[in-house]
C-alpha positions as CSV (number, residue, x, y, z in Angstrom):
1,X,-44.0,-2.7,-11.3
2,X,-45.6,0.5,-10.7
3,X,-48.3,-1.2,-8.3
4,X,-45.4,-2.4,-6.3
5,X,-44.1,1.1,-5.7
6,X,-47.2,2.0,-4.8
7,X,-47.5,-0.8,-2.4
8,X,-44.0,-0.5,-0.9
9,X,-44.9,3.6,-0.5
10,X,-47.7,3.6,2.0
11,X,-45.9,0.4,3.9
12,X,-45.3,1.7,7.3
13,X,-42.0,0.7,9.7
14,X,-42.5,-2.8,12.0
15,X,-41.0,-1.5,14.8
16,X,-41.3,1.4,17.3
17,X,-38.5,4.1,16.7
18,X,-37.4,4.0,20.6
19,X,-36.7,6.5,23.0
20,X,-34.2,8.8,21.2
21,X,-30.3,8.7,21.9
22,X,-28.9,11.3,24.0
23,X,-26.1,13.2,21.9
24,X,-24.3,14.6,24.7
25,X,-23.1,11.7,26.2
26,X,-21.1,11.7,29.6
27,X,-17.8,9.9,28.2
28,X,-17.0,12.0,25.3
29,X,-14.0,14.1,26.2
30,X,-12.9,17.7,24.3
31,X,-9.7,17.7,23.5
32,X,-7.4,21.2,24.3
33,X,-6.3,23.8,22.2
34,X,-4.2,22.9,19.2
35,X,-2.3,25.9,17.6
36,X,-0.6,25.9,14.2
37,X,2.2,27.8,13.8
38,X,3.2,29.2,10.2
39,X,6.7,28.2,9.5
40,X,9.5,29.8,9.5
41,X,10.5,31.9,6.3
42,X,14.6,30.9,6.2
43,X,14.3,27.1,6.9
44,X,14.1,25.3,3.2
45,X,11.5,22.5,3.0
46,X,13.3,19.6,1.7
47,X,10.5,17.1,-0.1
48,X,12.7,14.3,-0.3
49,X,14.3,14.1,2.9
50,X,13.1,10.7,3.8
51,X,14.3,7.8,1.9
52,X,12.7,5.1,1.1
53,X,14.2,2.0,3.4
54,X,13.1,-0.5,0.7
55,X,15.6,-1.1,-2.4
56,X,14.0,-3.8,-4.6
57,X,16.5,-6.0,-6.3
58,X,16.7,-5.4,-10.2
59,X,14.4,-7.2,-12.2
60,X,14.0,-7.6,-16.0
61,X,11.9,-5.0,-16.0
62,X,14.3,-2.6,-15.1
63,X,16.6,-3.4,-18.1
64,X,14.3,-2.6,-20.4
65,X,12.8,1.2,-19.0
66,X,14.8,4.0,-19.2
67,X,13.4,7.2,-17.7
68,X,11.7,9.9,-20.7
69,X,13.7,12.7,-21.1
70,X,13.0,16.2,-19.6
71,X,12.5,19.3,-21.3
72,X,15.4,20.6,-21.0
73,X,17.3,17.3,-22.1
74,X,15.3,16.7,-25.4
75,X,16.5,21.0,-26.3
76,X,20.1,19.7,-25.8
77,X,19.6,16.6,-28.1
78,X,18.1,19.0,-30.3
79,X,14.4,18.2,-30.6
80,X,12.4,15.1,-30.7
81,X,12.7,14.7,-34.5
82,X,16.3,14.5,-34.2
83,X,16.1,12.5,-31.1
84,X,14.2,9.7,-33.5
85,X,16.6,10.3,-35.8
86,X,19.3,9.4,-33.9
87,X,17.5,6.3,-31.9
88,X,16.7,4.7,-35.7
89,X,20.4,5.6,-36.7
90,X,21.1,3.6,-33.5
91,X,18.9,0.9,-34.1
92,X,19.9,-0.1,-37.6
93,X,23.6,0.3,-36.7
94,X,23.0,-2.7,-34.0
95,X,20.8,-4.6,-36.5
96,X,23.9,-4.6,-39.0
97,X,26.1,-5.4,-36.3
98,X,23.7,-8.4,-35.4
99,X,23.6,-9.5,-38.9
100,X,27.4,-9.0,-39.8
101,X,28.3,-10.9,-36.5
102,X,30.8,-8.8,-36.0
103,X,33.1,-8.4,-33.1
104,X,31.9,-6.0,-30.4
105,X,34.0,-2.4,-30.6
106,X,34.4,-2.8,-26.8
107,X,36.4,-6.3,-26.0
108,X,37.3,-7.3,-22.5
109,X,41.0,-7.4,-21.7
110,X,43.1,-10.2,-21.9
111,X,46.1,-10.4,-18.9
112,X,49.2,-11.9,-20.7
113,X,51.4,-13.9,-18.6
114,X,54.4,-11.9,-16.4
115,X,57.0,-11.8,-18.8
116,X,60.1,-14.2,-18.4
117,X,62.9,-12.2,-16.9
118,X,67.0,-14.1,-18.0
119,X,69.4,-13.7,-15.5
120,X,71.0,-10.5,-16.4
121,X,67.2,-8.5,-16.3
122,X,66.7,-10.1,-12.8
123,X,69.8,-8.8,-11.3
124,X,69.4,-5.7,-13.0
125,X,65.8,-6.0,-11.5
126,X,67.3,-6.4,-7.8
127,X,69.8,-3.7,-8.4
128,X,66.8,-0.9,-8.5
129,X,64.7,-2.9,-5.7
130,X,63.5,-1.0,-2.8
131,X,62.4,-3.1,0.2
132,X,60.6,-0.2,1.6
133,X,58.2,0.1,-1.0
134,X,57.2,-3.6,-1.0
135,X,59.3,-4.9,-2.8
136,X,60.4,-8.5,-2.1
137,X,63.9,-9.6,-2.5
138,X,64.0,-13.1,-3.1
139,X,66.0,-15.2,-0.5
140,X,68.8,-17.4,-3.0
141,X,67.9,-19.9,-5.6
């Protein structure tokens, strides 16, 4: 290996170098004077002026991540030993509730029917009607 270095050090170029290339060639144009100018002290630099025009659609990646908090949100929660606490509390509360089978605390409504007025309630109903409000007086039976 060594010889080849040696060999490969005293090998000379093939080819003639060339006349050399004239740097200052005729098409190369200067370009003017360009002046920066420090801006102005009152105007407040907005970073995120420009919105992104792109909105992906959500994906199931995004149920799953939730932001970490900041600073100032884990001293309101009160540290990040109670903030553990509080996410195991949480955790085992919704594995009981898995396991119990239990009803959700939050249920979705239920609309009941319109109730069925007898004939005294509707007259008494047409009595306080007010066409002007939108209220339609049915034409006879």
């Amino acid at each position: 290996m060594i010889a080849g270095l040696l060999l490969a050090n005293g090998a000379q170029a093939q080819q003639d170098r060339g006349e050399p290339v004239d740097s200052a060639d005729a098409r190369v144009t200067t370009l003017g004077e360009v002046r920066a100018l420090k801006p102005e002290d009152d105007v407040q630099v907005d970073l995120y002026r420009f919105k992104s025009p792109v909105q992906p659609e959500p994906n199931a990646f995004n149920r799953v991540w939730h932001e970490p908090p900041s600073l100032e949100e884990v001293g309101m929660r009160g540290g990040y030993l109670m903030m553990g606490i509080n996410y195991g509390i949480a955790k085992t509360a919704q594995g009981l509730h898995t396991l119990t089978r239990a009803p959700d605390p939050i249920q979705s409504a239920i609309a009941r029917p319109p109730p069925g007025l007898d004939a005294a309630q509707q007259r008494r109903a047409l009595q306080f009607c007010d066409p002007q409000q939108g209220c339609a007086v049915p034409t006879g039976d």
